[in-house]
Each structure stands twice: as C-alpha cells, then as structure tokens.
N, C-alpha and C positions, 0 to 999 in steps of 0.2 A: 684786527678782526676784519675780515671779510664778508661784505652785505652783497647777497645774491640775489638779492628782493628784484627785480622786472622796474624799470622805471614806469612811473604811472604816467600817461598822457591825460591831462587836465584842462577842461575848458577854463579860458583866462576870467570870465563871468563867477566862477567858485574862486579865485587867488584870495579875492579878501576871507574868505571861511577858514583860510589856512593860516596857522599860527607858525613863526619862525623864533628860532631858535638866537639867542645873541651872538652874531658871530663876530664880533670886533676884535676879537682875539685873531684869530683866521685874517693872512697873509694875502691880500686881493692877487690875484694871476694877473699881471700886466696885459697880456692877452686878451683878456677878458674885455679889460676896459679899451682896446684897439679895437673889438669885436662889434662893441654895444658901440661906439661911435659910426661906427663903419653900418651896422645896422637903422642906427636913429637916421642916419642921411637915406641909407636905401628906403626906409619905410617913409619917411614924408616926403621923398620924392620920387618914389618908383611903385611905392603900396609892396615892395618885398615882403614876405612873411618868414620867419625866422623862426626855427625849434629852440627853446633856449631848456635847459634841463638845471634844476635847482633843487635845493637841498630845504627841507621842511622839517619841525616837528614829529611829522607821521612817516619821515622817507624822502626818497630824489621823487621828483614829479617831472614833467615835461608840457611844456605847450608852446602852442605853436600860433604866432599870431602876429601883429606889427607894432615895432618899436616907435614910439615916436619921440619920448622924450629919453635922457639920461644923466643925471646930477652925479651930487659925490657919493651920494648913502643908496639912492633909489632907482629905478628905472620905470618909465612908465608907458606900459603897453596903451593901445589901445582902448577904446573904454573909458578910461581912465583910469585902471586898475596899477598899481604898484607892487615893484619885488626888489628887496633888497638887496642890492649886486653884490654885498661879503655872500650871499645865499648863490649865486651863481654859478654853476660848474662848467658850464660849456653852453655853447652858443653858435649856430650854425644858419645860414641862410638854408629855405626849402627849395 
C-alpha cells in the first residue's frame, strides 16, 4: 500500500509528544547509520543542520535541526530530544 500523506515538518521541541511505533523488527539501512555519524561530526563541529525524515505512530514527519549525539537504539538532536534510528528513513544535510 501506498502512503501519499505530505511528510509533516516538525519542530524537534514536540519529538517527545510523538509516540513510535516498535521497529526492531525493520532492517536498519546501513546508510543511515554512515549518515547519522557523518552528521553527529558535522553538528558538533561545524553547527550543520540536517533534515532527518522518520516514521511515527501518526505518519513520516520531518525536522530539521543538529545532530549531536548517536548510539545503537537513539539519536540525539539537539535540546536533548531523542529518535529512534530503526524510525529513521533518510537523512540529509541542509
């Protein structure tokens, strides 16, 4: 099935108000995690900001802000706010 929903742009200040889905099952894109590394260096040493688009409960969202940290389960923007990388779809410097 084909979801034609608009990805939502979301301030990373709401990510905690967002409920995720368990995705442990779902195959992490090698990609991804070259991405979020390549990202967590630009953000704590360059202030890069990065579109990252993930998969939620309600839908794909989008936001856009700096990486600083990245583990095995989490990633953690800015703020302090947290997203789970199986929830990650793509990831993009702006």
């Amino acid at each position: 099935m084909e979801n034609n929903t608009p990805t939502q742009l979301v301030e990373k200040e709401n990510i905690p108000q967002l409920s995720f889905s368990k995705t442990s099952q779902r195959k992490l894109n090698p990609s991804i995690l070259k991405e979020l590394d390549l990202a967590m260096r630009g953000g704590n040493t360059d202030k890069i900001k990065y579109r990252i688009e993930f998969s939620t409960n309600t839908g794909v969202k989008q936001v856009e802000t700096t990486v600083w940290a990245a583990g095995e389960k989490y990633v953690c923007l800015k703020g302090g706010v947290w997203i789970p990388i199986a929830n990650i779809l793509s990831i993009r410097s702006l």
